[in-house]
C-alpha positions as CSV (number, residue, x, y, z in Angstrom):
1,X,94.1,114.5,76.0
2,X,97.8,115.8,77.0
3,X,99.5,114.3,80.2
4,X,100.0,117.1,82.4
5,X,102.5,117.1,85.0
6,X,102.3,118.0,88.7
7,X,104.6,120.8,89.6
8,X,106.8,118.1,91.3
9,X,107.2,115.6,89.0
10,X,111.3,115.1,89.5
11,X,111.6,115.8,92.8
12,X,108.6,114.3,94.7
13,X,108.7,111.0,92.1
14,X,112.4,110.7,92.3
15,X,112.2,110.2,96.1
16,X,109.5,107.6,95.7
17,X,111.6,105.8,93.3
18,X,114.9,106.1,95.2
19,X,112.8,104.8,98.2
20,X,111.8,101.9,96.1
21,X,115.4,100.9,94.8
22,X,116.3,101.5,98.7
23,X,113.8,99.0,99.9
24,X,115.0,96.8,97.0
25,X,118.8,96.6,97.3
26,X,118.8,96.7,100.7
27,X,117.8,92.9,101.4
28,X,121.0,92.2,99.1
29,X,123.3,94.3,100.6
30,X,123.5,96.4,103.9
31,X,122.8,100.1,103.9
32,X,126.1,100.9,106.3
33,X,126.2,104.8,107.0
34,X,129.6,106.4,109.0
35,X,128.9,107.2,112.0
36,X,131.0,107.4,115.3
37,X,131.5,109.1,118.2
38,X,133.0,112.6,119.3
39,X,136.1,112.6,117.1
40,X,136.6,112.3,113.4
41,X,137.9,109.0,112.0
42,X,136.9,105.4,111.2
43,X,134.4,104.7,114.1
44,X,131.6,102.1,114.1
45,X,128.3,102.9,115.6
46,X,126.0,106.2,115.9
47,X,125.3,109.5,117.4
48,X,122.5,110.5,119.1
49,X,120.9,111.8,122.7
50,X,122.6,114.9,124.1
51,X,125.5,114.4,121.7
52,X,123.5,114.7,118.5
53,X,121.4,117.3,120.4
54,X,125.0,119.3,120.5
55,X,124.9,119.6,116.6
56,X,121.7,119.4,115.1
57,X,120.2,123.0,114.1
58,X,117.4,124.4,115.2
59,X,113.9,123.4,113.3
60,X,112.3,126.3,112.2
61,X,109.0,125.7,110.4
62,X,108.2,127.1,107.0
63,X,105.1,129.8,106.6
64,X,105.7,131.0,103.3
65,X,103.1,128.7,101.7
66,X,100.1,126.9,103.8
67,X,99.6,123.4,102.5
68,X,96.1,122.5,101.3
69,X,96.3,119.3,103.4
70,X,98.5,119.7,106.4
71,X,100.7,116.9,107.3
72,X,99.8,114.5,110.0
73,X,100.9,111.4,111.6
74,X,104.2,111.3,110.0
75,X,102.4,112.1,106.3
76,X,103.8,114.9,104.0
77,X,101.7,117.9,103.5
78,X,99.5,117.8,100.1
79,X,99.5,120.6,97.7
80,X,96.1,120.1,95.4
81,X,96.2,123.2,93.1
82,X,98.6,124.9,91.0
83,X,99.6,128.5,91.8
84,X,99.6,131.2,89.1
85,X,103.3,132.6,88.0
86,X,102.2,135.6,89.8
87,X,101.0,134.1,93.0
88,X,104.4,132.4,93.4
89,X,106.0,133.7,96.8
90,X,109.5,134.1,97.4
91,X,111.2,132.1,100.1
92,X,115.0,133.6,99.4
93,X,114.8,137.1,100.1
94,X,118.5,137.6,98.5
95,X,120.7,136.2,96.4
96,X,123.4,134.3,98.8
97,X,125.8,133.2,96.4
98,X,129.2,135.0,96.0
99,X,129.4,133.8,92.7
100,X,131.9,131.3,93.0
101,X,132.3,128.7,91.4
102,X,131.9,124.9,92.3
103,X,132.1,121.2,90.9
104,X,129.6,118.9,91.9
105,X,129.5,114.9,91.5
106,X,126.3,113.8,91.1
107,X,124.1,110.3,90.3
108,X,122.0,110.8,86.7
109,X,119.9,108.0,84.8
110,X,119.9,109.0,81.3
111,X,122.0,110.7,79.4
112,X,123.5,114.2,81.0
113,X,122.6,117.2,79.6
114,X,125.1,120.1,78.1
115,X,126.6,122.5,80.8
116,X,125.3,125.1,79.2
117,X,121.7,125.1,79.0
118,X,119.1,127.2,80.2
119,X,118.0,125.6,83.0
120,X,121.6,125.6,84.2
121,X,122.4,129.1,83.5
122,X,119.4,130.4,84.7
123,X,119.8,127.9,88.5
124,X,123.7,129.7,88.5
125,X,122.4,133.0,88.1
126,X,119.1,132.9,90.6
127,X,121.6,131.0,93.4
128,X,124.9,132.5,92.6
129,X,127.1,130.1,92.3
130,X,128.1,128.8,89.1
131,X,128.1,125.0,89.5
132,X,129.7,122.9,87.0
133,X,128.2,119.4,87.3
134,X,130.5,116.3,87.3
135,X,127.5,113.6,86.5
136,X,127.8,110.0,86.7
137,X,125.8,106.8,85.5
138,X,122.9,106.4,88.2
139,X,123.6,102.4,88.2
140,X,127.0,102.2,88.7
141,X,127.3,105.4,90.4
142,X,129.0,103.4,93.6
143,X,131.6,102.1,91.4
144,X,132.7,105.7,90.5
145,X,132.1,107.2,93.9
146,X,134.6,104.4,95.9
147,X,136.8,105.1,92.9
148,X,136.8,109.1,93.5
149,X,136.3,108.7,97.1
150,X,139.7,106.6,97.2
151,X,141.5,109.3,94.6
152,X,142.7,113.0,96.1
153,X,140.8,114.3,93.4
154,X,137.4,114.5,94.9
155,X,134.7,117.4,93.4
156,X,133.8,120.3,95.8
157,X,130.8,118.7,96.7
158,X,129.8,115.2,96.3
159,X,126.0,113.9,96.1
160,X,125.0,109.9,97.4
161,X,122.1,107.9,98.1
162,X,121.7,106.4,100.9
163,X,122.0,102.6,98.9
164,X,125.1,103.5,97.5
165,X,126.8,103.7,101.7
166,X,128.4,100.4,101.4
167,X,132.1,98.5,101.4
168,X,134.6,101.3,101.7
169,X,132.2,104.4,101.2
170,X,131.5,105.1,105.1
171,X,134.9,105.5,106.3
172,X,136.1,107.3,103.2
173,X,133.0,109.7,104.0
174,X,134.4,110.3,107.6
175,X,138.2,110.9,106.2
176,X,137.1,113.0,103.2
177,X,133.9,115.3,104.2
178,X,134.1,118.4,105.8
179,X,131.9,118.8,109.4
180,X,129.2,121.6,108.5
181,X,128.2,122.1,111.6
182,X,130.3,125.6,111.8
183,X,127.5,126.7,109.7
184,X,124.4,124.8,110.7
185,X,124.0,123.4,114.4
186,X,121.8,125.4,116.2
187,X,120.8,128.8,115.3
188,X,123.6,128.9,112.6
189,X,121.0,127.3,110.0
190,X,118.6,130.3,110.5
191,X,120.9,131.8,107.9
192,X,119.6,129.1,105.5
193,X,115.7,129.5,106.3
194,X,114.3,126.3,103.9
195,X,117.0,124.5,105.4
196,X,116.1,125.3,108.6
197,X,112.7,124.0,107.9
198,X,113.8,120.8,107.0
199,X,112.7,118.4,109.9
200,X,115.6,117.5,112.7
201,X,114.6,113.5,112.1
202,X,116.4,114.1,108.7
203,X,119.3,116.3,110.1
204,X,119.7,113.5,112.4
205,X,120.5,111.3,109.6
206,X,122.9,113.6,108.2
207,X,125.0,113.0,111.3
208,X,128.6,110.9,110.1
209,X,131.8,110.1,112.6
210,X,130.3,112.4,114.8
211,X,129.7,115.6,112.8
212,X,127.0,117.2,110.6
213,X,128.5,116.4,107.6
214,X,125.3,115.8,105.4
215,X,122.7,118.3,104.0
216,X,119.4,115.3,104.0
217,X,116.6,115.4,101.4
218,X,113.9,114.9,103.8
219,X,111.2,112.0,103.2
220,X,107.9,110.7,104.9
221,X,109.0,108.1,107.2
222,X,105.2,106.4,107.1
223,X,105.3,103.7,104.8
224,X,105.4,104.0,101.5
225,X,104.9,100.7,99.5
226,X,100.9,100.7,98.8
227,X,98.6,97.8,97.6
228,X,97.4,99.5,94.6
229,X,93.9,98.3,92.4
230,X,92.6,99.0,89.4
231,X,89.5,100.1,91.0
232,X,87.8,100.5,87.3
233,X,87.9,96.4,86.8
234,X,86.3,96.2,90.6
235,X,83.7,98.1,89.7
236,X,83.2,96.0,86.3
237,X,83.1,93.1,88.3
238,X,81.4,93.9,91.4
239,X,84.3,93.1,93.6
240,X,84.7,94.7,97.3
241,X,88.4,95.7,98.6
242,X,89.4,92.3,101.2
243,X,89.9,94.0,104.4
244,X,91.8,90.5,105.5
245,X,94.3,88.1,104.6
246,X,91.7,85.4,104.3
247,X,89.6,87.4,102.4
248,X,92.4,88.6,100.3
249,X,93.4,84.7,99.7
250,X,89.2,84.2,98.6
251,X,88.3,87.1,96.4
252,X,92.1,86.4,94.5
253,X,91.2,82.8,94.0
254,X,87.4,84.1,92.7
255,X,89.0,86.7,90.6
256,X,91.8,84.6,88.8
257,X,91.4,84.3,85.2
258,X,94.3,82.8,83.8
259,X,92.6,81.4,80.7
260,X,91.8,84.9,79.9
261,X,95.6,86.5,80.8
262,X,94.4,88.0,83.8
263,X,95.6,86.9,87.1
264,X,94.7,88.3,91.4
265,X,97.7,90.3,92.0
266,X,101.6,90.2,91.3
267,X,104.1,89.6,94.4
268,X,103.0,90.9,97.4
269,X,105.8,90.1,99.6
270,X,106.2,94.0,100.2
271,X,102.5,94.1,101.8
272,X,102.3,91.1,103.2
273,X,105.4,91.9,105.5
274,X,103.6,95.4,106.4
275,X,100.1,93.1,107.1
276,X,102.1,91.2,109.3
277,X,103.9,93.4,111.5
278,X,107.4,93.0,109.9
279,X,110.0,95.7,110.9
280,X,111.3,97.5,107.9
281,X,113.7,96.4,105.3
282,X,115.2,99.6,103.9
283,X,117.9,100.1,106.6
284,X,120.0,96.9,108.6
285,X,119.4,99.0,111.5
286,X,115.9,99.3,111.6
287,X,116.0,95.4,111.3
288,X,116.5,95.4,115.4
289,X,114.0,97.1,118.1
290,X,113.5,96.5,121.6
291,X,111.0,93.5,122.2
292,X,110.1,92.8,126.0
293,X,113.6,93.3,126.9
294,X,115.4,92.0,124.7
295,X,116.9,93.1,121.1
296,X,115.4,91.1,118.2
297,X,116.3,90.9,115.0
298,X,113.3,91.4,112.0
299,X,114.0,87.6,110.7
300,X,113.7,86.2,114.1
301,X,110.3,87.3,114.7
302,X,106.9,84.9,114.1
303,X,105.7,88.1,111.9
304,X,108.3,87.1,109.5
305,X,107.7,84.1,109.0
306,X,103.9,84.4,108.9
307,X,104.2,87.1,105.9
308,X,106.3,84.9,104.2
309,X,104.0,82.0,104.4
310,X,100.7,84.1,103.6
311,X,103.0,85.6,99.9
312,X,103.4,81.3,100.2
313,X,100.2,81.0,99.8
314,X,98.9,83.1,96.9
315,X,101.8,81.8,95.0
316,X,100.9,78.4,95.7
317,X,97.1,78.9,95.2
318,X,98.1,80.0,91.5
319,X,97.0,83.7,91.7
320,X,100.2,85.8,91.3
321,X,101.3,86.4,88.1
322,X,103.7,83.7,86.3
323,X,106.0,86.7,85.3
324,X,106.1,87.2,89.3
325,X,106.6,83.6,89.9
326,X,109.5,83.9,87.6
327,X,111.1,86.3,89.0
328,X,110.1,89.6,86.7
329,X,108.8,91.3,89.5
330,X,110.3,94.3,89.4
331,X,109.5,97.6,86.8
332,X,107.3,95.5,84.8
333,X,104.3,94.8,87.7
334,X,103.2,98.0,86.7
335,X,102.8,97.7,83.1
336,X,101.1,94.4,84.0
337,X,99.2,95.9,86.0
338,X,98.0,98.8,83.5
339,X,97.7,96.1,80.6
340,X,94.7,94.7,83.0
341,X,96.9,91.4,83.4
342,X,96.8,91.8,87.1
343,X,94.1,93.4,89.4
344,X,96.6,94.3,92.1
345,X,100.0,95.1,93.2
346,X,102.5,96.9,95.3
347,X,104.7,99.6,94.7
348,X,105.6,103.4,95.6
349,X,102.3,105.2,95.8
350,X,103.4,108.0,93.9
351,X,102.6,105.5,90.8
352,X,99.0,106.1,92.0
353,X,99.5,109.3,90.0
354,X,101.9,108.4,87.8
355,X,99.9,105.5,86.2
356,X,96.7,107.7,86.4
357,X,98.4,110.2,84.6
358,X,100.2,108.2,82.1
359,X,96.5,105.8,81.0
360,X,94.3,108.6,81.0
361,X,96.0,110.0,77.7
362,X,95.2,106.3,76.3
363,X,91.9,105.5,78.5
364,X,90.3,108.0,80.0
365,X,88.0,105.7,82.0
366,X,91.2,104.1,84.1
367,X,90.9,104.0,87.4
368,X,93.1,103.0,90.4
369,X,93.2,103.3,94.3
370,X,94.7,101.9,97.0
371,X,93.9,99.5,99.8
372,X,94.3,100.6,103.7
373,X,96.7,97.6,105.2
374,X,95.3,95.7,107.1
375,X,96.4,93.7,110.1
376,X,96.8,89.7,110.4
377,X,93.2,89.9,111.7
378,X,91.4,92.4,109.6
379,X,92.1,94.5,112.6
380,X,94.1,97.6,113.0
381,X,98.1,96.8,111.3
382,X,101.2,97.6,113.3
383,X,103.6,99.3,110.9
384,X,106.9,100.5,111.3
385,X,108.5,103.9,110.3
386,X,111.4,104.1,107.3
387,X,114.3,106.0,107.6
388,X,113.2,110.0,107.5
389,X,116.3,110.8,104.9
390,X,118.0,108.9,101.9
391,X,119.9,111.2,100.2
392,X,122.9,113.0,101.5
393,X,125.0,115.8,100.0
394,X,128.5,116.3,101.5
395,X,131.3,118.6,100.7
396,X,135.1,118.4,100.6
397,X,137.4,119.1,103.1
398,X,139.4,120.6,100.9
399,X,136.6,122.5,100.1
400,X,137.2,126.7,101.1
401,X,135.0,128.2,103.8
402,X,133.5,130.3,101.1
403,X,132.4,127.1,99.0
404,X,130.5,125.5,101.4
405,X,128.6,128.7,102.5
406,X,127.9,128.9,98.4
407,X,127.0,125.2,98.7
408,X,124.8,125.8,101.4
409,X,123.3,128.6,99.4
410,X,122.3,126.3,96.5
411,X,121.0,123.3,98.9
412,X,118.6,126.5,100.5
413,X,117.9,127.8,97.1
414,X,116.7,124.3,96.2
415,X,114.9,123.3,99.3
416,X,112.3,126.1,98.8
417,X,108.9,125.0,99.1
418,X,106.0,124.6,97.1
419,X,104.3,127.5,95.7
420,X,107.7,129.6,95.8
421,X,109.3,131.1,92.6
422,X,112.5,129.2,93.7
423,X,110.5,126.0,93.5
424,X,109.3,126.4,89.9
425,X,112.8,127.1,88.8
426,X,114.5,124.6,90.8
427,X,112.0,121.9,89.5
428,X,110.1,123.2,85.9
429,X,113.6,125.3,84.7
430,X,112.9,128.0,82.3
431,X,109.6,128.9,81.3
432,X,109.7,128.3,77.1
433,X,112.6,126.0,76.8
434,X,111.9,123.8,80.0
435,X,108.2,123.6,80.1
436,X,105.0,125.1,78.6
437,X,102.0,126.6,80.7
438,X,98.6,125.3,79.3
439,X,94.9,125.2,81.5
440,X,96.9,126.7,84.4
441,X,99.4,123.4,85.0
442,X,103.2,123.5,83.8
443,X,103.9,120.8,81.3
444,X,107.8,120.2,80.6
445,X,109.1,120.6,76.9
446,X,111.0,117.2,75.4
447,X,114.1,119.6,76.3
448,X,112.9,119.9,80.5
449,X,112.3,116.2,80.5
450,X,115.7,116.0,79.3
451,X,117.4,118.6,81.2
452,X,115.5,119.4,84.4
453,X,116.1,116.2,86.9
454,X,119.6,114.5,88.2
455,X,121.3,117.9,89.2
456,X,119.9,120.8,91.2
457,X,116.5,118.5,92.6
458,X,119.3,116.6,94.4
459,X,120.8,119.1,96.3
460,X,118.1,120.2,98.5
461,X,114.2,119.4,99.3
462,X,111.6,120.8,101.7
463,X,109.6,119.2,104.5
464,X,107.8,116.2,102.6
465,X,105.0,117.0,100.7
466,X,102.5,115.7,97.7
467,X,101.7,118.3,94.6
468,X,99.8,117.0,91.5
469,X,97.3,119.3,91.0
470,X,96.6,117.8,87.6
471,X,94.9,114.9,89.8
472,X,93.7,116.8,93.3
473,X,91.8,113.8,93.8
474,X,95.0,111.5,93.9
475,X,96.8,114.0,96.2
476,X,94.5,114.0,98.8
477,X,94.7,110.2,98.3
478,X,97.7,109.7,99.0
479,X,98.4,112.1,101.7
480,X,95.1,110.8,103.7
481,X,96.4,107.4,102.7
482,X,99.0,108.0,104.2
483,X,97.9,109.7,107.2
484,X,95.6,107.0,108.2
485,X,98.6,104.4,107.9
486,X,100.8,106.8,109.9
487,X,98.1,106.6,112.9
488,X,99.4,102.7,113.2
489,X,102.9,103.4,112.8
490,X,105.5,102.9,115.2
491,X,109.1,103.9,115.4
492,X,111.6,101.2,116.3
493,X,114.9,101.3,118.4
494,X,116.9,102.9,115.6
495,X,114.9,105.1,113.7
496,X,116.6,108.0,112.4
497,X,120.0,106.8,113.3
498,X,122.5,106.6,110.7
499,X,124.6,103.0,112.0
500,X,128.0,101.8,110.9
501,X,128.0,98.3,111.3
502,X,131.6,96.5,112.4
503,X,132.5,95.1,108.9
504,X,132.9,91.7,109.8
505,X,129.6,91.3,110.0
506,X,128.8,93.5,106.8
507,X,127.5,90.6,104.8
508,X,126.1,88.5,107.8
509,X,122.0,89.1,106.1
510,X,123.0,89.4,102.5
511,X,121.1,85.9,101.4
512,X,117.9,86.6,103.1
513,X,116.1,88.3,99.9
514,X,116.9,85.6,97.6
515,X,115.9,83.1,100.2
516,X,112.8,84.8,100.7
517,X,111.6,85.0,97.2
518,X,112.5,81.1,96.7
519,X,110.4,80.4,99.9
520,X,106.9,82.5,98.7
521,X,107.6,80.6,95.0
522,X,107.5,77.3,96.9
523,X,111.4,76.7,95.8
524,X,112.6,76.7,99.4
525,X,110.2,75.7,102.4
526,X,110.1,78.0,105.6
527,X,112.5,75.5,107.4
528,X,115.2,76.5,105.2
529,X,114.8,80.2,106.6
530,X,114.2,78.7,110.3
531,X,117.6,76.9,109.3
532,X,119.3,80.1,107.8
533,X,118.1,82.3,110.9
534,X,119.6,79.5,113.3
535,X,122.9,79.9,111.1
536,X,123.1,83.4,111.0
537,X,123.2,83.4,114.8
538,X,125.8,81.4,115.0
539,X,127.9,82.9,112.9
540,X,127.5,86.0,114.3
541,X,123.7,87.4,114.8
542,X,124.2,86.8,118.6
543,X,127.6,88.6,118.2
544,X,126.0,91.2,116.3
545,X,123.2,91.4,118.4
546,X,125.6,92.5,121.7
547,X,127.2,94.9,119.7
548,X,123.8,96.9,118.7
549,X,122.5,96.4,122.2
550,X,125.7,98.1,123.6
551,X,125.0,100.8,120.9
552,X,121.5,101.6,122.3
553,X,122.9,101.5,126.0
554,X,125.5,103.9,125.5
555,X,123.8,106.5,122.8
556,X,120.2,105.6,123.7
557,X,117.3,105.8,120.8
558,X,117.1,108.7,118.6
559,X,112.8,109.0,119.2
């Protein structure tokens, strides 16, 4: 059997990753964002209220396509069938590049294509604009990027993930970014109709010192991180899904197996801390929210501490994986998870598909699904929303006004929707070359797997949304997943605002990961994080605390 691949592939699985390595570096390191006041400059804080109100554009909703599964509670829209080349709509009536040209810096994982293949040439000549593209090594991309952002030679327009906004980056943004606003607040963006669909919680996030000086790739702000199961081996066995943490705890210590290499689950820490309550770890700021009057800080909370002492508890009880208890958590659950070695773990639920996808060419009876979370009860959870936007596209100052209107063209041209001719191109290139039509579903060549990701699909993205009509099933599932977690979700003091936290306090949480992982392996106790909480205040948690609450005083909350 053939994989077949959904017609968003790059685009929708490259957000799920990114929000993956988000919600992985970001309990190492704090995800600072510039943002100030008013005025231009090196401001800590945020924008929001009437001031952001001032700048954001108006949201006007896309019609071009109807979603098979409209969004709902927070969940992206699900596409579950593929549409003919000749059914493809058109959501850029003309062409509004002035064929200019413009260098753009952007993250790639792999090895970077030639300028001037077809996929390229054919983007330049649908948007335009002939774009040269200055890529850069995806891991050490913030290595380059302080080093360009420090130079006076900085590319027209400049691509960074929202992990990458640390040390120096923010207030180099400020000083070196031009304010799009001119062209976007308000009914300015109308001239840019996909962009103008793109929801204000992600323009929000675009806001820096002040300005609109981000185009955001929108994403789902429900939670993301799934409990996944390989619901074929359930089946075998005659197991039920827990619907608590006790039962979790009993049916993992029934179906442990380590004589025969299989074990419960791998580390769980991610769902624990969602079955718990825990505000969200993929943004410092989202680590505070109002709490009976007072501002609280994630790690302070009892929900904390009881996730991390449930994760305590399958490790102890010997039914994670030893690879997990080692520390390999991270790529490799998956492929421990396919290999059978482990009836459950957490990741992106995008792997959902892109497991299915990948086994059924191997073992066509694989089968996978996904829990519901569950609260600390078996109840109802309380879950928290992530940040609605993680990547941000800026443009030079030095930039000319007609290069950031051609910009703007190319981040409209690539925000099309689903179902659109400029969607196709923007994500399956060049039909022949880039990818292959066979039983109605787009399959890339070995030259669009190589050429077609890490360029234009970073520049621009629609509303959120779920296409794999190679597996409707698994689109509905996740986008009804999804909505059903989204009904519990809440959105905490600072949602949607991008913070710049004072940098004497940058590094105040850095050690909490680490210590978090040695307390669920049983190599630190939960004192020692009752201890490292009590230390943290003093050095400045208390401090920082203040500081945050004057924030939310002054700027008030952005829902």
């Amino acid at each position: 059997m053939t994989q077949i691949s959904s017609p968003a592939p790059s685009r929708r699985s490259f957000l799920a990753s990114t929000a993956v390595a988000a919600a992985a570096v970001a309990g190492g390191m704090p995800l600072l964002t510039a943002c100030g006041g008013g005025q231009e400059g090196r401001k800590e804080g945020t924008t929001s209220g009437k001031a952001a109100q001032k700048i954001l554009p108006t949201f006007v909703a896309s019609s071009v396509v109807a979603p098979d599964i409209p969004a709902k509670n927070g969940s992206p829209a699900g596409f579950t069938k593929a549409i003919p080349t000749a059914e493809l709509k058109t959501s850029v009536a003309k062409q509004l590049g002035s064929g200019g040209k413009l260098k753009i810096m952007a993250p790639f994982w792999g090895s970077p294509p030639k300028g001037d293949n077809p996929y390229y040439t054919a983007m330049n000549k649908a948007v335009g604009v002939d774009v040269t593209w200055q890529n850069q090594d995806g891991v050490t991309y913030d290595q380059k990027l302080g080093a360009i952002l420090a130079s006076s030679d900085i590319p027209d327009a400049v691509v960074v993930p929202d992990w990458n906004l640390t040390g120096r980056i923010p207030t180099a943004i400020n000083a070196k970014f031009a304010d799009l606003g001119p062209y976007l607040s308000g009914d300015k963006i109308k001239d840019y109709p996909n962009l103008a669909a793109v929801p204000t919680e992600a323009w929000q996030r675009g806001i820096f010192g002040g300005q609109l000086r981000a185009v955001p790739m929108p994403s789902s702000y429900v939670v993301g991180i799934a409990p996944m199961y390989r619901e074929d081996l359930f089946k075998k066995k005659g197991y039920t899904v827990p619907k608590s943490p006790d039962e979790f705890l009993s049916w993992a210590k029934e179906a442990n197996q380590p004589k025969s290499k299989v074990w419960a689950c791998d580390d769980m820490k991610w769902t624990a801390f969602n079955i718990f309550g825990v505000l969200p770890g993929s943004d410092r700021a989202l680590w505070w929210n109002m709490e009976g009057g007072k501002l609280v800080n994630r790690i302070e909370t009892e929900q904390y501490l009881a996730g991390l002492e449930w994760t305590r508890k399958l490790y102890a009880a010997g039914v994670v994986h030893p690879d997990a208890v080692s520390g390999k958590a991270g790529g490799s659950a998956a492929n421990r998870f396919t290999a059978g070695q482990v009836l459950v773990y957490n990741n992106n639920i995008s792997d959902w598909w892109g497991k299915t996808a990948e086994q059924r060419t191997q073992n066509p009876d694989f089968e996978m699904g996904v829990f519901d979370i569950f609260g600390p009860d078996g109840g109802d959870p309380t879950l928290w929303a992530g940040q609605p936007g993680g990547m941000f596209n800026f443009v030079s100052k030095k930039a000319s006004k007609q290069q950031i209107k051609d910009f703007l063209a190319l981040c409209n041209y690539c925000a099309a929707p689903y179902g659109t001719k400029e969607f196709m191109l923007t994500a399956y290139g060049v039909e022949g070359p880039d990818y292959t039509v066979k039983r109605g579903l787009p399959v890339k060549t070995q030259q669009g797997i190589n050429e077609v990701s890490g360029a234009y699909d970073l520049t621009g993205n629609p509303a959120p949304y779920v296409a794999y009509p190679d597996f409707p099933d698994i689109t509905r599932g996740i986008v009804e997943w999804q909505q059903r977690m989204g009904a519990f979700t809440k959105k905490s003091s600072f949602f949607g605002l991008t913070v710049t936290e004072p940098t004497r306090w940058a590094n105040l949480a850095d050690d909490f990961e680490q210590l978090e992982d040695d307390c669920v392996r049983g190599r630190k106790k939960i004192s020692d994080v009752q201890q490292a909480v009590s230390d943290w205040k003093k050095k400045g948690g208390d401090d920082l605390r203040d500081w945050y609450k004057k924030l939310l005083d002054e700027n008030g909350s952005a829902n």
